[in-house]
N, C-alpha and C positions, 0 to 999 in steps of 0.2 A: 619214425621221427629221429631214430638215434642209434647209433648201430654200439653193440657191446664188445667189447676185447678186454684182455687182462693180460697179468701174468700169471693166473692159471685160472681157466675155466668153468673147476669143479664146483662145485655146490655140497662138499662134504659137511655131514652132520659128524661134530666134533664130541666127543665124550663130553658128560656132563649136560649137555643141551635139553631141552624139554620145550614144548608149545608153552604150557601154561604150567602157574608154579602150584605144587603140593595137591595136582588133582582138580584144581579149581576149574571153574568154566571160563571161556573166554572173557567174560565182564569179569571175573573175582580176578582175573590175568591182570588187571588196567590197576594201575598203583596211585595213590596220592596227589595230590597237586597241590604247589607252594607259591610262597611272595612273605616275606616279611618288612624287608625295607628292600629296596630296590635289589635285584639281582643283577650280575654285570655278565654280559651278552655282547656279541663281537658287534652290534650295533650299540650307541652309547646308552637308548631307552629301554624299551622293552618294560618300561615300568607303567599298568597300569590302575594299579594299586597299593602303594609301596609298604603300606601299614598292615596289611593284615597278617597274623600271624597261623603259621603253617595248622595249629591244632584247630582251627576253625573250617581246616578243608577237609576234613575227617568226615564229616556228619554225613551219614545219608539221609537224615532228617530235617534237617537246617539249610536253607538255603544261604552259602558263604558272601559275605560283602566284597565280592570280586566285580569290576569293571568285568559286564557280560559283553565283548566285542560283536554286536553282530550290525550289520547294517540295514535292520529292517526297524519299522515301527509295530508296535505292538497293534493287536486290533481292539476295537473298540470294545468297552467293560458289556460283559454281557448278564443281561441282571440273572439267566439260567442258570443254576450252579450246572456245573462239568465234572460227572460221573466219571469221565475218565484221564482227567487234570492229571492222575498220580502215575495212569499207565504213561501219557506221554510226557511228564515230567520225569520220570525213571526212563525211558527208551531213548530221548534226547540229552539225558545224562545233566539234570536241570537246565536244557534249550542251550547250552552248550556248544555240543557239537556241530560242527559246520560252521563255526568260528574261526577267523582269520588269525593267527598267532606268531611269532618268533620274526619279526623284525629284521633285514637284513638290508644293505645297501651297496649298490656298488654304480659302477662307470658317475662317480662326480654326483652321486645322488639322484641321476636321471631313472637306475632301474630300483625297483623295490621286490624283494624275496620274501615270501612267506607261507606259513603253512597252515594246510585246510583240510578237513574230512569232511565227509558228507554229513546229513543232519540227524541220523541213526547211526554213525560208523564211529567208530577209532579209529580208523586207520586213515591216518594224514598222508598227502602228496604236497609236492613242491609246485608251489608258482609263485609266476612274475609280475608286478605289475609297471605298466611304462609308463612313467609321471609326465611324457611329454602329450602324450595322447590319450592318457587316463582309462587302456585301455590293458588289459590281463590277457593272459596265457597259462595253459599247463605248462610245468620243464620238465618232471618228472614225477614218476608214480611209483611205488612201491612193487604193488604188480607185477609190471616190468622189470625192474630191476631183480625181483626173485623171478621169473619167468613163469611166476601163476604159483609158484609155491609157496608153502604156507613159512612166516616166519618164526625164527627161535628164538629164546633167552633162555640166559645161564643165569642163576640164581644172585650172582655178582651182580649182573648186569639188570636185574628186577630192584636187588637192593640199593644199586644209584637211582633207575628211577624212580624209587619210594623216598630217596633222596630230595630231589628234584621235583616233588609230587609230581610226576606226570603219567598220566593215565592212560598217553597215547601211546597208539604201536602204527606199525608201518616208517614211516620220514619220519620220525622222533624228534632228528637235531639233523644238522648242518653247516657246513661250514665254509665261509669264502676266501679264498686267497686275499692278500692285499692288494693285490690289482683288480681282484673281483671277475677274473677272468676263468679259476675253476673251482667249482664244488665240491667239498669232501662230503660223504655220509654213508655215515655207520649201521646198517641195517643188517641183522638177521648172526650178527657175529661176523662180517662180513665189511671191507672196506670199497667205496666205489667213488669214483673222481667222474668229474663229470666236465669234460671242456666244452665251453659256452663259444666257442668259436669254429667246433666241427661239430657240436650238439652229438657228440661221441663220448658213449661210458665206458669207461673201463676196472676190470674190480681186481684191486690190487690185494690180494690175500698171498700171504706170506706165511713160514713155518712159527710156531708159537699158540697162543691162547690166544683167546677171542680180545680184540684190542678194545682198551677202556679208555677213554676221552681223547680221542683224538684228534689232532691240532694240526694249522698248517702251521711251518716258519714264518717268521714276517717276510721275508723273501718267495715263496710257494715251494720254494723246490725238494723240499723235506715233509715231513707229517712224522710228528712223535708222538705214544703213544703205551701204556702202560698193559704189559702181558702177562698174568702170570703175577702178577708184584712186581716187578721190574719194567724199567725203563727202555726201549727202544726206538731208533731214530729207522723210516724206510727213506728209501730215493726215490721221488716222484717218476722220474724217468727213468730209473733201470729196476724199481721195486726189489734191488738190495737194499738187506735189512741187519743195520748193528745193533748189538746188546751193548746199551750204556752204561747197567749198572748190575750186579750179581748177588747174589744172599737173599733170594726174597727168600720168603717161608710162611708159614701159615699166620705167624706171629709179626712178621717184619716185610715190610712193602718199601718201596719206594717211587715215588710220581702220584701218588691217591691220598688226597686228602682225607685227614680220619674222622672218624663218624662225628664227633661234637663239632669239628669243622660245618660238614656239611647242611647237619642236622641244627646248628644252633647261631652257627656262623654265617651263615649264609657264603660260604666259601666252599664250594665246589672241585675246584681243580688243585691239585699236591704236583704242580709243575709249570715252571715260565720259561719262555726260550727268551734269549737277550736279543736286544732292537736288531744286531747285526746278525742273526741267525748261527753266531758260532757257538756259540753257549749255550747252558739249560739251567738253573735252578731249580733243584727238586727237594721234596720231602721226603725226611726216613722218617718211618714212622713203625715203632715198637710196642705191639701192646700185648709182651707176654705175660705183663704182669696186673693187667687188666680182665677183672671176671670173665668167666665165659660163661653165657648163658644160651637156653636153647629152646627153641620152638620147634613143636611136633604139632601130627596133622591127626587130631584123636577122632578122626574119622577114618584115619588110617593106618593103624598102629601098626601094621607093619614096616610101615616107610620109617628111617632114621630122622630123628629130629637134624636142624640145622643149627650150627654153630654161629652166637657171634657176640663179640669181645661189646660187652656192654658198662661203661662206667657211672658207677651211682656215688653219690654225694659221701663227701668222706674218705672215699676208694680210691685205688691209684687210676690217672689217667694217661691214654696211653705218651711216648715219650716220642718228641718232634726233634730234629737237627731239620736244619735245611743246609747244603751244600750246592756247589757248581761246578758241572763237569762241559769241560769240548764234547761239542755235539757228534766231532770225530771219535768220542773216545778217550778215556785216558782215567788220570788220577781225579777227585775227588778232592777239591778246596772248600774243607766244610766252615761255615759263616759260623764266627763267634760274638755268641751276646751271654747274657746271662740266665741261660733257661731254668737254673733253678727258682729264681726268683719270677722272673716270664715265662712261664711253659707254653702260653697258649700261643699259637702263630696264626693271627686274625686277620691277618689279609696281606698281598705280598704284589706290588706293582712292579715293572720293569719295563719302561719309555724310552725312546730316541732322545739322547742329548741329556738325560737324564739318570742319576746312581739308580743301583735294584735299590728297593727302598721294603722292608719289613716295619707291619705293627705288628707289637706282643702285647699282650697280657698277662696280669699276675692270676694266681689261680682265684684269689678272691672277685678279679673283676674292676678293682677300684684301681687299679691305675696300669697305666699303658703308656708305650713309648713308641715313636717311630723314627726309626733310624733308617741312615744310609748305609748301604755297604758298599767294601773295595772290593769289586768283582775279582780283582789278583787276589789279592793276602786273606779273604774274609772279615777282615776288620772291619768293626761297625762303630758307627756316631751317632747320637742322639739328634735326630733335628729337632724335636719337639717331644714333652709331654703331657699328659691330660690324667687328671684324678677326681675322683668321685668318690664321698663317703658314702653313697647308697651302694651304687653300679655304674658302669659305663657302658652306653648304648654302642653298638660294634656299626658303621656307615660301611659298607662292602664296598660303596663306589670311591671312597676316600682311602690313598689320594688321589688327588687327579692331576698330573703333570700335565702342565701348557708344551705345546711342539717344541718351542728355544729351551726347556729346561732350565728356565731362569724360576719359575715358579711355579708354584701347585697351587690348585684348591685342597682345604679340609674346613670338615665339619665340625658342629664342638656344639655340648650343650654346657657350657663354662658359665653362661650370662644368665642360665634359668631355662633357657631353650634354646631349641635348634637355631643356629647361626652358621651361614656360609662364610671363608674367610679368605682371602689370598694371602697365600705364602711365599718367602722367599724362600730362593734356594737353602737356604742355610734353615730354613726354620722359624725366621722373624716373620711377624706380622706386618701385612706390606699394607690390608684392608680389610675392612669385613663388607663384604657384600651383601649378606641380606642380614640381619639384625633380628632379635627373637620378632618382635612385632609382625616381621613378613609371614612369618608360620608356616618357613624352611619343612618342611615333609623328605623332599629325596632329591639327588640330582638327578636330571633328566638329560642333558646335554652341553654341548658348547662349540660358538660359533665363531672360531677365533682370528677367522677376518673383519667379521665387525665389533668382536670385542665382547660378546655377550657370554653367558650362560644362561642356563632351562631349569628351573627347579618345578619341583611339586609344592604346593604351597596354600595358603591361604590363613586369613582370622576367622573363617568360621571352620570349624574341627568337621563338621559332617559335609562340607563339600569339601572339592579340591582342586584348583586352577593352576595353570600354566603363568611362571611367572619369569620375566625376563629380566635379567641384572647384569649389572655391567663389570666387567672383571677390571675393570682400571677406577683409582681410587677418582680422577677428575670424572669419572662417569654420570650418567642422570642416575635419579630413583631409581629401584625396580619398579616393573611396570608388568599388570596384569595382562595378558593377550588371552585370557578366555574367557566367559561371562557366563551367566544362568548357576540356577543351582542344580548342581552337577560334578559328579567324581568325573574329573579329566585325570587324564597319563597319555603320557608322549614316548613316543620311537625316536631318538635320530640319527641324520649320517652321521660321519665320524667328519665331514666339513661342518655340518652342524645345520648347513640350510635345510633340505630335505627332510620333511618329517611325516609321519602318522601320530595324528589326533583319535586318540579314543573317548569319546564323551559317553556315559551313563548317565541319566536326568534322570533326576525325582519322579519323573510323569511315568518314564516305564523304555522310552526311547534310547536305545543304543548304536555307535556309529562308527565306522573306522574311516575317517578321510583325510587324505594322503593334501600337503600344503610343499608348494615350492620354497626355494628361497628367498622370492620376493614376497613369501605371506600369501599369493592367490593358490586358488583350488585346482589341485589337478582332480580331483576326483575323490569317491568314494572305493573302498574296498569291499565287494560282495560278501556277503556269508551266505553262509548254505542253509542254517541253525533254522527251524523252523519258529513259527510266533506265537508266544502264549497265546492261550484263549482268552485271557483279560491281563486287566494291569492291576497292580495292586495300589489299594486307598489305601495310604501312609500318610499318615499326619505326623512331621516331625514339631516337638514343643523342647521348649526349657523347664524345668521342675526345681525346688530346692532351689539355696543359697548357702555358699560357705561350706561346700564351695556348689556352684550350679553343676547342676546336671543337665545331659542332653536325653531324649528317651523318642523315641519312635511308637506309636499306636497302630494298629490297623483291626478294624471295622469289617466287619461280614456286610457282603455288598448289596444285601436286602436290611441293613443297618435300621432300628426302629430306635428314634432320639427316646423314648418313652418305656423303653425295657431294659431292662439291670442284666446283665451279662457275664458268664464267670471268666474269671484272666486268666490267659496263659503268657508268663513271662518267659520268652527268650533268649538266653543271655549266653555269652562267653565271658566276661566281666574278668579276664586276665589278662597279665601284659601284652601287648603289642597286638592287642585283636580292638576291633569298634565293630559292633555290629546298627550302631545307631547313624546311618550316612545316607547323601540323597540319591543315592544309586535305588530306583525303584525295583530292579530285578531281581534284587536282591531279599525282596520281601515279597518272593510268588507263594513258596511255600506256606509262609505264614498267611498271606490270604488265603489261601485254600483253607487251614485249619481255623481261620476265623469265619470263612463262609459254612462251617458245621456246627457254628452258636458260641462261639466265644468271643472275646478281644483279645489280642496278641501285643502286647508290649515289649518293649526294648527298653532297658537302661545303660548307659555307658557312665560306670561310676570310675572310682580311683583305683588307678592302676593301669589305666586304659590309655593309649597314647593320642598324639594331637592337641593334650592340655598343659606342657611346659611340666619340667623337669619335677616340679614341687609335687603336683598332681599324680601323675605317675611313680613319684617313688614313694608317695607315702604309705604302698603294700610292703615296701622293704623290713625283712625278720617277720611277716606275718602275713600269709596268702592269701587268709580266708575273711577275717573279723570286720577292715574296714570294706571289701568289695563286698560281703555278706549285709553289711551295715548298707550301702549305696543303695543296694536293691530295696531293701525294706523302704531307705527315705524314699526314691525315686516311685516305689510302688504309690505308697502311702500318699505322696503328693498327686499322682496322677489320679489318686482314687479319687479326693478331695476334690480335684478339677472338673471330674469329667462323673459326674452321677449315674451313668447308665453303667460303670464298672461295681460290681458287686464283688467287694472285697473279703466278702465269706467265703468267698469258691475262687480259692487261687492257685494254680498249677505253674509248674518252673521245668520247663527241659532245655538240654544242652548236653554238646559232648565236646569232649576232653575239658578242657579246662570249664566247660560249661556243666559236662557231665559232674565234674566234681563239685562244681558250686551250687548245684542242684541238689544234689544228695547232702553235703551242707546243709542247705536250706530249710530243707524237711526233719533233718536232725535238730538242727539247733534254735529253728522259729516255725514251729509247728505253729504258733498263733497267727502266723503270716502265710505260709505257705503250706497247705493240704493236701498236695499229691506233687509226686518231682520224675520225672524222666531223667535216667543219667547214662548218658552216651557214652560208651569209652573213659570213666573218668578215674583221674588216680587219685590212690584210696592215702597213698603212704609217701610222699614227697623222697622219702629215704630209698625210694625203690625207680626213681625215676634218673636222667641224667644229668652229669655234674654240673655241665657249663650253663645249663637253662635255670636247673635248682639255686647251686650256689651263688649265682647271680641274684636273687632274689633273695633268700633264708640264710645267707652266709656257709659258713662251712657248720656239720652240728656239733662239731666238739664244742664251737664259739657260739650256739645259739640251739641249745638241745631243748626249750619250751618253746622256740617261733616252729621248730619242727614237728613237735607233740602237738599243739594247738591248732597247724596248720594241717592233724592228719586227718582224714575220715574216719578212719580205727579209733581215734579219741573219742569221738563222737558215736560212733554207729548205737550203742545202747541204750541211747536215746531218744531212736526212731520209734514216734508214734502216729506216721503219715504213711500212705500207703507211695511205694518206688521199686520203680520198673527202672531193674540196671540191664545194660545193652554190651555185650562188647563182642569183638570179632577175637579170635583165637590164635590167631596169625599174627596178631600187632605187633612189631618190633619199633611204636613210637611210644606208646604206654601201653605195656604188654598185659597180656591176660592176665597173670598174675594179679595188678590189680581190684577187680572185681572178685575174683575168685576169693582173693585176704576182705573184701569187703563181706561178700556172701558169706563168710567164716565167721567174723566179729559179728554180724548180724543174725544168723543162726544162734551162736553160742549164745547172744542176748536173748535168744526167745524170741524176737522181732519176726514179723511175717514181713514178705515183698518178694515181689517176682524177680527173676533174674532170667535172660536173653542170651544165651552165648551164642555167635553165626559163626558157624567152624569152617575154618579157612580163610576167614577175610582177616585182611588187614585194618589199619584205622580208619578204614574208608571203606563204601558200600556201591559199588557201580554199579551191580547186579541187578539191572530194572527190574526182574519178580520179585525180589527180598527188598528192593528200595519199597515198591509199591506197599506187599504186606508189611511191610515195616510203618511205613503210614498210619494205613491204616488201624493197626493194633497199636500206635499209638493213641489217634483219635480216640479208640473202643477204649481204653486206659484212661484219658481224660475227659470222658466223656461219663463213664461207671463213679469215676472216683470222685468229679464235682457236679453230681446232679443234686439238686435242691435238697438239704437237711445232711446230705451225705456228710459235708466239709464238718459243722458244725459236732458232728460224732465225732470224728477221729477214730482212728485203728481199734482201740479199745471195744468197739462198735461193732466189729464187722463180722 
């Protein structure tokens, strides 16, 4: 189908290289997966869940509230429980894979690019689909492009995609020129271009390190591309290759955004080329004066641990300039603002007909500026500010410059909540387009021939529609264009007509179908992902008042109205995570653990987003007390409602932020909760990172009891409930460490409870044999710990 040439042919394995990291097996190889608020993708959507936050994709026990894109319908509920739910739940990586993903468009919106594995694989290939005729093709496979051989990663290149939670290997990522005429992608350490007009690849590998994020110019004829630390521009056409920038070192990089960037920011890339391809703005970034900390493999003590610069609250973090160099070369015009006061560099745009534009923040969070800069001198201007006495939520997609450069959108929770706005050039407020009331979630796109934009949106918090607004102040309302109850997220082109629909429903049905820009259907997008065995019975209700809650139920599908049943709460119940939404996929797992004799509830109390500015920030200086409080009322209310919950036998798991709020739970309200599963959970907020922490608990010189109060070490000598802690050994997102000081404070108090270390995994578990027994030894945990009279004992008992 495609013939291969380069400029050099070899297939050299590069020092440094390995299959898999630290010994692990192919599934412990596959790293994370992410979305907090929209992520920005060289198509405008790609969002199709823009709220959840990264520590809920961690579980290998929880099934995460992600839009599951596949285009099948579930089969019909089978009242036979399924013996082996957990093998193919674990081997389809939660029905996952075989999933349509990454969004791309090109020729005017008519082709559509994306990527697929099979329904057992990680290993993604490239295809097309043609919106004219609704019909698909393969472009490229991995495969091929290694010519059957097996691919590499550099420990760099595992720790962007632990970044990026992605857990694929094979076509990872992708990129189109702006004409859409050829393909970048970065496999194996390896770079390959791919022209869509002689369906001829070519693999441009060049002298240097394996190349990290590589981009084309807005023109095609370049690909920049970070080696080493340093910055490099190659020539599409003669694959000569300049060095832009010199000094990296182990401490100092430049073009890679630094870890709180990536991890907390949702900002990705440490480099912009300017509209006219002469230019680059990139980031230095210094962090010798930031901890170094280090993960080893204690299953294999002979292997050296790995280094990496980790900043905890209080600590120095590390130190950003951005500057701007000719893409030919040359001097360095580093941009001036005031980083001592703004260190953080939150997101960095650079449009046609439009200034580079930087936001900062201050290290506390509460307030932020975005200015313009003069691409000559580095001078910078305020166009606008935004402040907040809790925190400041970070929008990745804001700003968004219109094509004439007369104006942008930005986002603002100024009014009490999310609100979309148009800006003028200078910073003045020209509109607001959607108003808290719309229930702004993320931008999705914009169609700037007919004048519109695409938001995420809605007034109920657990679904979420496509809503269309008009960017001119004489404009109509917004106007919903999706309907059912249902998490929608949208793809579009960057004309704006061309889109994928991804809709998740309540009932269990999932879909990706591709719309023109007249609104009619080209078609659906296949998935490969194979179909649960049943759907999950989710009852979503309201509970409480003052403020309400939302909470989710699910019933064992042999359900008897006339027997009392023990609970198991599932919660994440911290910022920017809902586990309470009508995405029914999203609640397989927990049927399964209620088809073994329990009930499975959800609560989304305070501190959880999609409930307006007030809601969410009233966990600020305190992590635990009012989200520990929610659960009890939202328990407590359900219990009252719904009689067949037997409120004597109640169990809580979760991990990371759920892990911790579990272990909480059984520490501090033994009278409410009897047994806790904690997944990954941190023990000591003082031992996590700054930009996530201090955004929440402030700094602790300024607030050394919200940190005491909010730890698990305060607590732990308290536990008189039986808790099974879980964590992987690898985690470099809330690292072993904390379990270990948890199992320490807990011993030294004389407390019994199991503790789970899985050596080698990161905060995530893809390992379908260790998913499956992981399961199950939960069930066997929840199941020993609330059997009839048990709860009623307590630890004291056993």
């Amino acid at each position: 189908m495609f013939a291969i040439s380069g400029c050099r042919r070899d297939f050299l394995k590069r020092p440094g290289y390995h299959e898999y990291p630290r010994g692990q097996s192919p599934f412990q190889a596959h790293i994370l997966a992410r979305a907090s608020r929209p992520s920005a993708h060289a198509a405008e959507g790609n969002v199709l869940h823009p709220l959840i936050d990264a520590r809920m994709y961690g579980s290998p026990c929880i099934t995460i509230v992600a839009v599951m894109v596949l285009s099948i319908s579930v089969c019909e509920a089978d009242e036979q429980p399924h013996d082996d739910f957990l093998r193919q739940y674990a081997a389809t990586y939660r029905f996952s894979l075989g999933q349509p993903s990454d969004f791309q468009f090109a020729d005017e919106g008519r082709t559509v690019f994306f990527l697929r594995s099979g329904p057992r694989s990680f290993v993604r290939d490239l295809f097309a689909f043609d919106v004219a005729t609704g019909q698909e093709h393969q472009v490229l496979t991995a495969d091929k492009l290694l010519d059957g051989g097996a691919e590499q990663l550099t420990a760099e290149e595992l720790a962007r995609r632990e970044r990026l939670r992605s857990t694929a290997r094979g076509i990872v990522a992708y990129g189109l020129s702006q004409d859409g005429q050829q393909i970048l992608i970065p496999l194996s350490g390896s770079l390959y271009l791919f022209d869509r007009a002689r369906e001829a690849v070519r693999k441009l590998d060049s002298e240097g390190d394996v190349p990290l994020d590589p981009r084309f110019s807005p023109d095609g004829k370049c690909i920049a591309a970070v080696r080493n630390g340093d910055l490099y521009v190659l020539d599409v056409a003669t694959c000569d290759q300049r060095r832009l920038t010199t000094g990296a070192s182990p401490t100092r990089s430049h073009g890679l955004a630094e870890f709180v960037a990536q991890e907390e920011m949702d900002r990705m890339h440490g480099y912009w080329w300017s509209p006219d391809s002469r230019k680059i703005a990139y980031q230095e970034t210094d962090t010798s004066e930031v901890e170094e900390w280090h993960i080893a493999d204690p299953m294999k003590p002979g292997a050296p641990a790995q280094a990496w610069r980790y900043p905890r609250p209080g600590r120095l973090n590390a130190r950003v300039r951005l500057g701007i160099i000719e893409a030919t070369g040359g001097e360095t015009t580093w941009i001036d603002w005031d980083r001592d006061r703004y260190p953080y560099l939150a997101a960095v745009a650079w449009k046609k007909h439009a200034p580079l534009t930087l936001l900062v923040q201050n290290r506390e969070q509460t307030e932020e500026l975005l200015l313009a800069v003069d691409a000559k001198s580095g001078a910078s201007k305020t166009l606008l500010s935004e402040s907040d006495s809790a925190w400041i939520n970070i929008d990745p997609k804001m700003p968004r410059w219109l094509s004439d450069g007369r104006h942008f959108l930005w986002s603002t929770e100024r009014a009490g909540a999310w609100q979309l706005e148009l800006r003028k050039r200078d910073g003045g407020l020209a509109a607001v387009l959607a108003k808290p009331e719309v229930g702004y979630r993320g931008f999705l796109g914009i169609d700037e021939q007919r004048g519109v934009a695409y938001i995420a949106g809605g007034d109920d918090p657990t679904e979420q529609q496509i809503i269309e607004v008009a960017f001119r102040a004489e404009g109509p309302p917004p106007q919903t264009i999706t309907t059912g109850r249902a998490i929608h997220g949208a793809s579009f082109s960057r004309q704006g007509g061309t889109r994928v629909v991804a809709i998740s429903t309540l009932e269990g049905n999932v879909q990706h179908r591709v719309y023109r820009g007249d609104s009619t259907m080209a078609g659906e997008i296949k998935s490969f992902a194979e179909a649960p065995p049943f759907a999950a019975r989710v009852e979503l209700t309201k509970v409480c008042q003052d403020p309400e809650l939302r909470a989710a139920i699910v019933r064992p599908r042999d359900f008897l109205p006339t027997e009392r049943y023990p609970v198991i709460v599932h919660v994440y119940g911290g910022p920017h995570g809902q586990t309470v939404t009508a995405a029914g996929r999203s609640y397989l797992l927990n049927q399964w653990l209620a088809d073994q004799g329990f009930l499975v509830v959800s609560v989304d109390g305070r501190g959880t987003p999609a409930r307006g500015r007030k809601f969410e920030r009233a966990v600020h200086g305190n992590l635990i007390d009012l989200p520990l409080a929610d659960q009890v009322r939202g328990l407590q209310a359900l219990g009252a409602k719904y009689p067949e919950m037997d409120l004597s036998r109640v169990g809580i798991f979760g991990w990371s932020f759920g892990g911790y709020l579990s272990a909480m739970a059984v520490m501090q309200r033994p009278d409410v909760f009897h047994a806790a599963v904690a997944g990954a959970p941190v023990a000591d907020w003082l031992d996590y990172d700054t930009h996530y922490t201090e955004r929440y608990l402030g700094l602790p010189v300024r607030n050394p009891a919200g940190y005491q109060a909010s730890s698990v070490l305060t607590h732990a000598p308290k536990l008189r409930r039986p808790l099974f802690i879980i964590h992987g050994t690898a985690d470099d997102n809330v690292y072993f460490l904390h379990s270990l000081k948890m199992s320490d404070a807990l011993f030294r108090a004389g407390c019994s409870y199991q503790f789970l270390p899985l050596p080698g995994f990161t905060h995530m578990v893809p390992d379908p044999v260790i998913t499956e027994s992981l399961n199950g030894r939960i069930v066997d945990f929840f199941t020993t710990s609330l059997k009839p009279g048990r709860a009623a004992q307590g630890q004291d008992d056993r």
